[in-house]
C-alpha beads as a LAMMPS data file, in Angstrom:
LAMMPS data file: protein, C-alpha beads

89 atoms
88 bonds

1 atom types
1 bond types

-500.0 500.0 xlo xhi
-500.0 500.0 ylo yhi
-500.0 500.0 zlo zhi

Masses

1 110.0

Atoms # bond

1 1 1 -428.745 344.367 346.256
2 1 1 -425.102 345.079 344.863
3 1 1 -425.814 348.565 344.230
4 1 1 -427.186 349.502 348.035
5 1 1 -423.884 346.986 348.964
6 1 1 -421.603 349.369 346.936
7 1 1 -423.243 353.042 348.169
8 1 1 -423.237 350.769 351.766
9 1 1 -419.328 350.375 351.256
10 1 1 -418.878 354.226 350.786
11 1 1 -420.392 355.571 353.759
12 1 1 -418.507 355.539 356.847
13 1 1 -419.636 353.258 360.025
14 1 1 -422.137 351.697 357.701
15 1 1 -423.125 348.204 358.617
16 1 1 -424.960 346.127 356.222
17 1 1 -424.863 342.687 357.640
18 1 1 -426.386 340.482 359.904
19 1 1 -430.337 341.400 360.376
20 1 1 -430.227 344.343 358.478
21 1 1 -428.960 343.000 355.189
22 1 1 -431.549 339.558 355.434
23 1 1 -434.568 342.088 355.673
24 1 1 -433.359 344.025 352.964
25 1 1 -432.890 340.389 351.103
26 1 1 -436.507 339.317 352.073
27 1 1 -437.919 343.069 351.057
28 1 1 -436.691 342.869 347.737
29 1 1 -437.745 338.833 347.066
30 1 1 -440.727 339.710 348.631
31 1 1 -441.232 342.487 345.764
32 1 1 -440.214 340.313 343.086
33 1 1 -442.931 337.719 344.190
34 1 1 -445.119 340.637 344.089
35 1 1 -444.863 340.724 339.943
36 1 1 -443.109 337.930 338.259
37 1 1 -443.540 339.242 335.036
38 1 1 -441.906 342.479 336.102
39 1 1 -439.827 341.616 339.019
40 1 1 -437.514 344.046 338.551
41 1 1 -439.226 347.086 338.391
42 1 1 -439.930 347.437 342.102
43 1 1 -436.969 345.926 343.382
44 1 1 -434.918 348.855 340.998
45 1 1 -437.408 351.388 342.615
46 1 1 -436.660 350.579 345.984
47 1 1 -432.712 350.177 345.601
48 1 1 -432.581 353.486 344.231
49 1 1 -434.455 355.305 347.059
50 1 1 -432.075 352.886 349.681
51 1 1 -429.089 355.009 347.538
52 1 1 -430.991 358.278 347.914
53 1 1 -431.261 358.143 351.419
54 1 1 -427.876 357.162 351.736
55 1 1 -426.916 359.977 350.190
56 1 1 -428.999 362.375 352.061
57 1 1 -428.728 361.089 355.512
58 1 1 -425.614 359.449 355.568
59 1 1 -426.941 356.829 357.145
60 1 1 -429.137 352.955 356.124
61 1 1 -433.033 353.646 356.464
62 1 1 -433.839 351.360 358.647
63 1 1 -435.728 347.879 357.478
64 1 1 -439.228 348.883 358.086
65 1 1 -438.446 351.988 356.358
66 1 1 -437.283 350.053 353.318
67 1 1 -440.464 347.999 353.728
68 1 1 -442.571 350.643 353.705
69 1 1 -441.362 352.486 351.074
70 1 1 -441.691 348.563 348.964
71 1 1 -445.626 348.846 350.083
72 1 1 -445.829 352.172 348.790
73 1 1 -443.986 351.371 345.259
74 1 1 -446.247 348.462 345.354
75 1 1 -449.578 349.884 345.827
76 1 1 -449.080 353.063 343.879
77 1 1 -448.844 350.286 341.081
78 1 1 -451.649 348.619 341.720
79 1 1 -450.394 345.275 343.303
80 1 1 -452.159 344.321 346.823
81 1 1 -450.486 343.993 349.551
82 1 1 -452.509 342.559 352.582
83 1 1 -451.082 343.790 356.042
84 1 1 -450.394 340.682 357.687
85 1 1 -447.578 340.171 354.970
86 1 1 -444.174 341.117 354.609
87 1 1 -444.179 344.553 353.045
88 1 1 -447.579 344.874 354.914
89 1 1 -446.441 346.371 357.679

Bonds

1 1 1 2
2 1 2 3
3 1 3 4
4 1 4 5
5 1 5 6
6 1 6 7
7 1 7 8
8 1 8 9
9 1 9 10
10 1 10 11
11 1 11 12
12 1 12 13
13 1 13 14
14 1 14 15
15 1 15 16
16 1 16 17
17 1 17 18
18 1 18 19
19 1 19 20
20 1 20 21
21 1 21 22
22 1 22 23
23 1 23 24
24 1 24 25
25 1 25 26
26 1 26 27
27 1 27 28
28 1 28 29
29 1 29 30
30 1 30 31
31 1 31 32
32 1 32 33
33 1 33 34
34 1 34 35
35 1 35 36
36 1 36 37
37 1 37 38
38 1 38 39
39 1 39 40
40 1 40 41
41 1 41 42
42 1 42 43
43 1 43 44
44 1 44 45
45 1 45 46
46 1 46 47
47 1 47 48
48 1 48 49
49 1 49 50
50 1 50 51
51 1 51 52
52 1 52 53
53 1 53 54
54 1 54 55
55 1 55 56
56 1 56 57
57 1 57 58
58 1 58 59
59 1 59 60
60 1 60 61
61 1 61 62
62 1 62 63
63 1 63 64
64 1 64 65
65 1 65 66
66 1 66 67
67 1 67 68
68 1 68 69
69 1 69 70
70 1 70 71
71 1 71 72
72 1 72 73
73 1 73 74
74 1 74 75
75 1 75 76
76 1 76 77
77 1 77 78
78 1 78 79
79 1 79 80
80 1 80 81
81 1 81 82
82 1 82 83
83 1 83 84
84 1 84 85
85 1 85 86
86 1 86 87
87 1 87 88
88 1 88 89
């Protein structure tokens, strides 16, 4: 969460708190629940695309974009992820 705080802090008119920032928080606890032996591979995938997008758009993607994007990482790897959870969607 520090780094998508720090790329957060360089963009202009970017707001990170309230709402936003808890689903964010709960996205990437959610992933590290997902894999405890591994807990920080997903949560490293997902921060990195949050900093992509940044980059690109100039803009935060939006929680259920983050959320989505933690369902993909997670089911391209093989974890299931039931719909009426979380990252579900």
């Amino acid at each position: 969460m520090k780094r998508v705080l720090e790329a957060a802090a360089s963009l202009q008119d970017a707001d990170l708190g309230g709402s936003r920032r808890k689903a964010y928080e709960k996205t990437f606890r959610e992933l590290a629940a997902v894999d405890a032996v591994d807990e920080d591979e997903g949560i490293e995938a997902v921060a990195d695309w949050i900093v992509e997008q940044m980059q690109e758009d100039g803009n935060l993607p939006g929680s259920r974009a983050v959320r989505r994007r933690a369902v993909k990482f997670c089911r391209e790897n093989g974890y299931r992820v039931r719909n009426d959870e979380w990252l579900g969607i």
